[in-house]
C-alpha positions in Angstrom: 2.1 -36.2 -4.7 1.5 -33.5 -2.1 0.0 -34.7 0.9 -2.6 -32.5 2.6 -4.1 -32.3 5.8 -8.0 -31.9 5.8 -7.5 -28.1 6.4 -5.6 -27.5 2.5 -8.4 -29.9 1.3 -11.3 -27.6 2.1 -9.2 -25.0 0.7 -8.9 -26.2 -2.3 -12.8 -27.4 -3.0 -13.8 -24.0 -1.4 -12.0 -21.8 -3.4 -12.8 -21.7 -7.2 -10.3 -18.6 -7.6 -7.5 -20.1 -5.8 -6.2 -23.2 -7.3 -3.4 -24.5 -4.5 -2.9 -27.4 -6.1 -1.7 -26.5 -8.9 0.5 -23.4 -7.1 -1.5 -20.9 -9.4 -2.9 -17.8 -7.3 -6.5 -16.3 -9.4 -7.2 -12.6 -7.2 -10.6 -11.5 -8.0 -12.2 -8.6 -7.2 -14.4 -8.9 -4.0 -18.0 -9.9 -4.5 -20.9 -8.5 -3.2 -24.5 -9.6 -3.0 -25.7 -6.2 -2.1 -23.8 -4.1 -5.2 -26.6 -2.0 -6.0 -26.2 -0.7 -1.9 -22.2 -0.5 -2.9 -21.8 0.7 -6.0 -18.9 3.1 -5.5 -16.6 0.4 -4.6 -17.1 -1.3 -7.6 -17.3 2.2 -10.3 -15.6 5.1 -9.6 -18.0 7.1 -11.6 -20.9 7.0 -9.0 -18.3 8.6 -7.1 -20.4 11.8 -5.8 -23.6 11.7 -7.3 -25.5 11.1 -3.9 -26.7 14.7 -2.5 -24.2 14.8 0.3 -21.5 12.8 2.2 -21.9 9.0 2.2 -20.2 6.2 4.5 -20.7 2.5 3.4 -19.2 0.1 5.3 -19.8 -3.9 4.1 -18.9 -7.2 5.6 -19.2 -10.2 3.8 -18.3 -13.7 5.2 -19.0 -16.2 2.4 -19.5 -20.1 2.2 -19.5 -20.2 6.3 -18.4 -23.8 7.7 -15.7 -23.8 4.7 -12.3 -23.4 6.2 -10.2 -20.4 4.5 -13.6 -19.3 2.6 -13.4 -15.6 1.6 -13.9 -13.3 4.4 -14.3 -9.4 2.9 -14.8 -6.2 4.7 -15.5 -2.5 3.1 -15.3 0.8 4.0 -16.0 4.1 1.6 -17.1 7.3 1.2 -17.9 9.7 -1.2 -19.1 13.2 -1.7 -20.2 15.4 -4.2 -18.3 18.7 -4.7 -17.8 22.0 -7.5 -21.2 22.4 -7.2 -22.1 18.9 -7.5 -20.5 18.8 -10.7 -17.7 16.1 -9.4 -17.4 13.9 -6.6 -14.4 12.5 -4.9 -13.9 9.5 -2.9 -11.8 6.8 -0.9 -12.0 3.2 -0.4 -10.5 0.6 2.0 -11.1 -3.3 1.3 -9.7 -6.4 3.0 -10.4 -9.3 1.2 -8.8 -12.6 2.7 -9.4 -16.0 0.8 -7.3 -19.4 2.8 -3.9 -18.1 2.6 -4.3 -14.8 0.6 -4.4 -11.5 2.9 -5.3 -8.6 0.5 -5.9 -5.1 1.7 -7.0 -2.4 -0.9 -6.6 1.6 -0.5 -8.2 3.8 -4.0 -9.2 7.8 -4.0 -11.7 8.0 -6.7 -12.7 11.2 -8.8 -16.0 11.4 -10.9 -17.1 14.3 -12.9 -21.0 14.4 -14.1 -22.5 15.7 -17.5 -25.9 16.9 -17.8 -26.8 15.7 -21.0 -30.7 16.9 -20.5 -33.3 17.7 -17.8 -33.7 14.3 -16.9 -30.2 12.4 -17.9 -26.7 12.9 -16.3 -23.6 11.0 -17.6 -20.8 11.0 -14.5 -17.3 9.8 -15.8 -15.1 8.5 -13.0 -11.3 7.5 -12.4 -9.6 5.3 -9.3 -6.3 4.8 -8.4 -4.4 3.1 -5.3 -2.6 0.6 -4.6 -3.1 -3.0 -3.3 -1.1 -4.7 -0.6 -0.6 -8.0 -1.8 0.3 -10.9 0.7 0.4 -15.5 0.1 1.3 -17.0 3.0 1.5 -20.7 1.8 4.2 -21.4 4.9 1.3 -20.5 7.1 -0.5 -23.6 5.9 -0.9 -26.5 7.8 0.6 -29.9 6.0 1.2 -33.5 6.8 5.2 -33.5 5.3 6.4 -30.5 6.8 9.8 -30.9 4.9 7.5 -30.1 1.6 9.5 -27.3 -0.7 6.2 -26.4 -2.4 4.5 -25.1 1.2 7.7 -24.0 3.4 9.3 -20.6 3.0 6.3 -19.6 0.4 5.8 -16.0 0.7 4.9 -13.8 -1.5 4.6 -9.5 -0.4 3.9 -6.8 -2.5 2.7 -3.8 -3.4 1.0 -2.8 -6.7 -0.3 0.1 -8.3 -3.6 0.4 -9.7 -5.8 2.8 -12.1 -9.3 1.8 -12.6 -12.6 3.7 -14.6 -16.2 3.5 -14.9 -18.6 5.6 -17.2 -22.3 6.3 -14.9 -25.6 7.3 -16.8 -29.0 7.8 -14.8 -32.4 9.5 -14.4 -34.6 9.5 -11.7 -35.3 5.7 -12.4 -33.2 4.2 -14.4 -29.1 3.6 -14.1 -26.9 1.8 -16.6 -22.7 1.4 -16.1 -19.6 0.1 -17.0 -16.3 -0.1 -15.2 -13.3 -1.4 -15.1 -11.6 -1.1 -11.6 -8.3 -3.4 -12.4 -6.4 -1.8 -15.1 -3.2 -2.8 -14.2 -2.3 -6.4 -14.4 0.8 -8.1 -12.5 2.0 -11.6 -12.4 3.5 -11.3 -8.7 6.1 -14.2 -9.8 8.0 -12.0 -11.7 9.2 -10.4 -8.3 9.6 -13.5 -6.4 12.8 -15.0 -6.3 12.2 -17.8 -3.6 9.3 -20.4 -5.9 8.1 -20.1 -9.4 4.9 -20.0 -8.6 2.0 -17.3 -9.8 -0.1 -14.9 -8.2 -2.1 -12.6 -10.8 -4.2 -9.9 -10.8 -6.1 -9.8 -13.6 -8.3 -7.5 -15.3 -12.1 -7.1 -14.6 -15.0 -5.7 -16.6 -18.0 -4.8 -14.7 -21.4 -4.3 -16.5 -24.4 -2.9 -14.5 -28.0 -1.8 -15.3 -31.8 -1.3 -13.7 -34.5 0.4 -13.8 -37.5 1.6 -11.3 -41.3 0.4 -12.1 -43.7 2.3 -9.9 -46.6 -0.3 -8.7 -48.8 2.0 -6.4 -48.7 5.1 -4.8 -46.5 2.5 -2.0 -44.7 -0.3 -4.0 -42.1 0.2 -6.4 -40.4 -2.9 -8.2 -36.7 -2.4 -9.3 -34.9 -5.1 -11.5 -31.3 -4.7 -11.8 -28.4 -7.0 -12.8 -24.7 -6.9 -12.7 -22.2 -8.6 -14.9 -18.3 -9.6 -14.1 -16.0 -10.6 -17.3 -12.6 -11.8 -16.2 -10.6 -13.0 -19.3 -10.1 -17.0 -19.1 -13.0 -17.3 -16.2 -16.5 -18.3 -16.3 -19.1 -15.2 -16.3 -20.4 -14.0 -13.3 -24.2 -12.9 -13.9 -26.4 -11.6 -10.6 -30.0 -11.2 -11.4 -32.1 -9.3 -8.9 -35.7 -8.5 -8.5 -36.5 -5.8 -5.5 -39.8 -4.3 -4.4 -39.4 -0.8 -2.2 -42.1 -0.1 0.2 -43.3 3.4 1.0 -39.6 4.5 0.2 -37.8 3.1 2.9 -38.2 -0.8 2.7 -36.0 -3.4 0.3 -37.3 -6.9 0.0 -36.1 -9.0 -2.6 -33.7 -11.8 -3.9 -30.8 -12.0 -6.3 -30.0 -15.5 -8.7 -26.6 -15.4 -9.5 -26.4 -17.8 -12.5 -25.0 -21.5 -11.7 -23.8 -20.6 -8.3 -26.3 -19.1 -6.0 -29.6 -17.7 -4.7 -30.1 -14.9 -2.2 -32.4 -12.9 -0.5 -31.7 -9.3 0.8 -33.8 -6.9 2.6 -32.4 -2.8 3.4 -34.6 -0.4 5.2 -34.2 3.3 6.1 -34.1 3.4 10.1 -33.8 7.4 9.4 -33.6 9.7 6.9 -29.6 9.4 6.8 -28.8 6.0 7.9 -29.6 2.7 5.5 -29.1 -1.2 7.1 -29.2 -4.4 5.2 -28.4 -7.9 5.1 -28.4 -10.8 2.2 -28.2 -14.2 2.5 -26.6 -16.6 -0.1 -27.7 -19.9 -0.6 -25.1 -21.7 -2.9 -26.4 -24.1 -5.6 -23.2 -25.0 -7.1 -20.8 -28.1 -6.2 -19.8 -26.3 -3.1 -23.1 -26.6 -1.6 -22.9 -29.8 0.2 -19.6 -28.1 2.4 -20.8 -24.8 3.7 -23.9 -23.1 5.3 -24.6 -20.4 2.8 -22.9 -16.6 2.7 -24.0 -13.5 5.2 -23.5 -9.8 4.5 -24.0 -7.1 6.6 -24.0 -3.4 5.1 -24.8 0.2 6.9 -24.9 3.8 5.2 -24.7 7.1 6.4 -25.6 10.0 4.8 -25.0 13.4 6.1 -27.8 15.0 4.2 -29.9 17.2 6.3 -33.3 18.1 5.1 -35.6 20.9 5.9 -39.0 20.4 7.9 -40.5 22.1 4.7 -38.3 20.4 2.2 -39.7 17.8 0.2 -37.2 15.1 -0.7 -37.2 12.8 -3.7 -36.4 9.4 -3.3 -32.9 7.7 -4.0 -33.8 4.6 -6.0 -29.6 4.1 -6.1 
């Protein structure tokens, strides 16, 4: 038996997608409480359909208190072009889970459809590559002379092609994407342990729709869904109300796992702020403080005195 110090134990209660113990390495793709805020980093195909150059940049610390809890932090942008037929884009994520250092780098490239009036269908493709790094030796353990923990690194880098399909009106959106094409089982390159580290495929489902209240409240449900094959279902229920177009208010149930509340508002006409908390209802909840995450858009849109500006529901 492996002895641990108290530092590998949180590790391996706090992380569901990480199982240490067992030397198996599950990546997921980040998770966001705030996705309808970060869409492009999750499908390439709203790549450009905002009016004009948008920056999104997202931390997310998550299960705070847990030692080697997942730490993520996004930056992207995205603009429309061609007459705001396409959009192109580029994304940069760090996602660190206990002894897992990822770094991601993807251009994204969306072309739109206007299927009537009202309805636009954008089609979007990704591609990058991910900077892979398990740094078991970095670990702190009781028998230091343990082969399973000493000399346990893992680098690499990997190639990836993801793609989404984006359909929307003025208060509706519905879409599906699948950002991890490419699966690779890092063992196969590393000739020092036979342990795994995977990256597996995800499928991303995504929907909502606008309800107008009062001349000042709107009331937007939305939901997003995550399929990894041979992993639980990951469903995020939200329920928002806008105020006078400018202020979010509202909370998210993710099913099994966790509630949170998240709030945006419009300090100007180009930049966006918000913030969620997670409260976690699972097992884990006895061994952290909940999850934070920060988020702040820019657009570069600028609008005429005289112009009279519809509002961006997403």
């Amino acid at each position: 038996m492996i002895f641990m110090n108290s530092l590998v134990k949180q590790i391996l209660v706090g992380l569901s997608g990480l199982l240490v113990s067992t030397g198996t390495f599950a990546q997921q793709e980040p998770q966001y409480t705030q996705y309808m805020f970060n869409t492009v980093s999750v499908n390439p195909a709203y790549t450009g359909t905002t009016n004009a150059l948008n920056l999104v940049a997202l931390s997310r610390v998550q299960w705070v208190g847990l030692k080697g809890a997942p730490v993520t932090h996004t930056f992207s942008m995205h603009t429309p072009f061609y007459g705001k037929k396409a959009g192109v884009g580029l994304s940069v994520i760090s996602d660190k889970i206990g002894p897992v250092n990822n770094l991601y780098i993807s251009a994204s490239y969306a072309y739109r459809i206007n299927l009537n009036e009202k309805v636009t269908l954008s089609l979007g493709l990704k591609g990058g590559i991910y900077n892979y790094y398990v740094g078991l030796n970095r670990l702190s353990i009781i028998e230091n002379n343990d082969v399973a923990f000493n000399q346990n690194e893992t680098k690499k880098f990997h190639p990836n092609l993801g793609f989404g399909g984006y359909i929307y009106a003025e208060r509706w959106y519905a879409g599906i994407a699948v950002p991890t094409l490419i699966q690779s089982d890092l063992s196969k390159e590393n000739t020092n342990t036979n342990k795994v580290s995977e990256l597996k495929r995800h499928y991303f489902l995504m929907a909502g729709y606008v309800f107008p209240l009062s001349s000042e409240w709107d009331f937007k449900p939305s939901f997003i869904e995550k399929v990894v094959p041979g992993s639980p279902l990951s469903t995020d229920l939200t329920a928002q109300f806008l105020y006078q177009k400018a202020y979010w208010m509202g909370a998210t149930y993710r099913l099994g796992d966790a509630v949170a509340f998240l709030f945006e508002a419009k300090a100007t006409e180009q930049i966006t702020i918000g913030y969620s908390y997670d409260i976690t209802l699972s097992k884990l909840a006895g061994h952290n403080r909940g999850s934070h995450e920060i988020l702040l858009s820019y657009s570069f849109e600028k609008l005429s005195p005289k112009k009279i500006k519809s509002p961006r529901y997403f």
